[in-house]
C-alpha positions in Angstrom: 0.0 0.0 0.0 2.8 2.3 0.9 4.5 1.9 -2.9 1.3 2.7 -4.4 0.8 6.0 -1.9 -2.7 4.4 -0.6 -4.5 3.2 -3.3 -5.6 -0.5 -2.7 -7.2 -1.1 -5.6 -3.7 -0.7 -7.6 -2.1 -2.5 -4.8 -4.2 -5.5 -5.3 -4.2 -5.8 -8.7 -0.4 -5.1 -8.9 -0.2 -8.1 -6.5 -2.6 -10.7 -8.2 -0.6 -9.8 -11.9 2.9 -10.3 -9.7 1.2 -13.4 -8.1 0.4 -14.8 -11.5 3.4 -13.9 -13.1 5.5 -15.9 -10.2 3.7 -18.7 -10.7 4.0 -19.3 -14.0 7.6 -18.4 -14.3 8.6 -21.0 -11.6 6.4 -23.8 -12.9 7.4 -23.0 -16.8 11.4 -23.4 -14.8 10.4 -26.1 -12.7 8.7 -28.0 -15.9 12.0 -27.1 -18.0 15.2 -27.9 -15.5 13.7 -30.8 -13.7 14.5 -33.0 -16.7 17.1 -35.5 -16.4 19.6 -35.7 -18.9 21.7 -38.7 -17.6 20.4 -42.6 -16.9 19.5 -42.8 -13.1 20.9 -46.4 -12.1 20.4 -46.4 -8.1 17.7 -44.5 -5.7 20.7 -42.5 -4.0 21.5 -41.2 -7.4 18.1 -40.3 -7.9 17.5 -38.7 -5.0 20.6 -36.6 -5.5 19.8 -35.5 -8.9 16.2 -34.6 -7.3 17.9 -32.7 -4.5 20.3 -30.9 -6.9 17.4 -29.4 -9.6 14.8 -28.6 -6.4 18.0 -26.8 -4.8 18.5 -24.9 -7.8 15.2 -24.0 -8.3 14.5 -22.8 -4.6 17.7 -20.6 -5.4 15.9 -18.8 -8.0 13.0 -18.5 -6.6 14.5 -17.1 -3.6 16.4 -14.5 -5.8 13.1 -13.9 -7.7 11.9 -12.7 -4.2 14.6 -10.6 -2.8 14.8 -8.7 -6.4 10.8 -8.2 -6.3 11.5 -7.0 -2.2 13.8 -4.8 -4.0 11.6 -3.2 -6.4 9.3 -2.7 -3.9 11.1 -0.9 -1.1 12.6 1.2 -3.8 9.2 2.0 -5.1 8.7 2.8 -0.9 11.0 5.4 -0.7 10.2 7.0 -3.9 6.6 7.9 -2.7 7.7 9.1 0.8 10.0 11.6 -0.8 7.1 12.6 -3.2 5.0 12.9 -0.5 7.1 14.6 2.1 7.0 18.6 2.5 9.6 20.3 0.8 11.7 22.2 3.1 12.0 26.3 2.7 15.3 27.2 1.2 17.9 27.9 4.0 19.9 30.4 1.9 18.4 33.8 1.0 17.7 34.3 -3.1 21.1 36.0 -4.6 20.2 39.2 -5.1 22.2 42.0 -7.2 25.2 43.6 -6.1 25.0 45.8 -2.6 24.8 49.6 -2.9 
């Protein structure tokens, strides 16, 4: 609510599209790098290619997340600044030469 300065409608539509979007990125990944491109001869060696693809793919989902924190908080401190007062210049307006 605080990136979109208070308007829950855009908040909640931003968050269904990101949502959505997440979803289908990390199944369409999921669906794509889980494949196996090597025989499987034993259960340990099945369970260790399993391990190793859902490891990676937790990695870049977890990335996925800190980038979309980032965007976020950035898109936080943007409408703060907009919304705070602007300060009254300190200095006094140069004026021409004294006399």
């Amino acid at each position: 609510m605080d990136a979109f300065r208070g308007n829950e409608a855009l908040a909640d539509s931003v968050n269904h599209l990101l949502v959505v979007g997440f979803y289908l990125i990390n199944l369409g990944y999921v669906a794509l790098y889980l494949r196996a491109s090597g025989s499987v001869d034993s259960v340990r060696q099945a369970i260790e290619v399993v391990s190793d693809k859902v490891g990676i793919v937790l990695l870049v989902l977890g990335a996925m997340h800190f980038f979309n924190l980032f965007v976020f908080s950035r898109l936080r401190k943007r409408s703060e600044l907009d919304r705070s007062p602007t300060l009254p210049n300190a200095w006094p307006a140069q004026q021409g030469p004294a006399r």
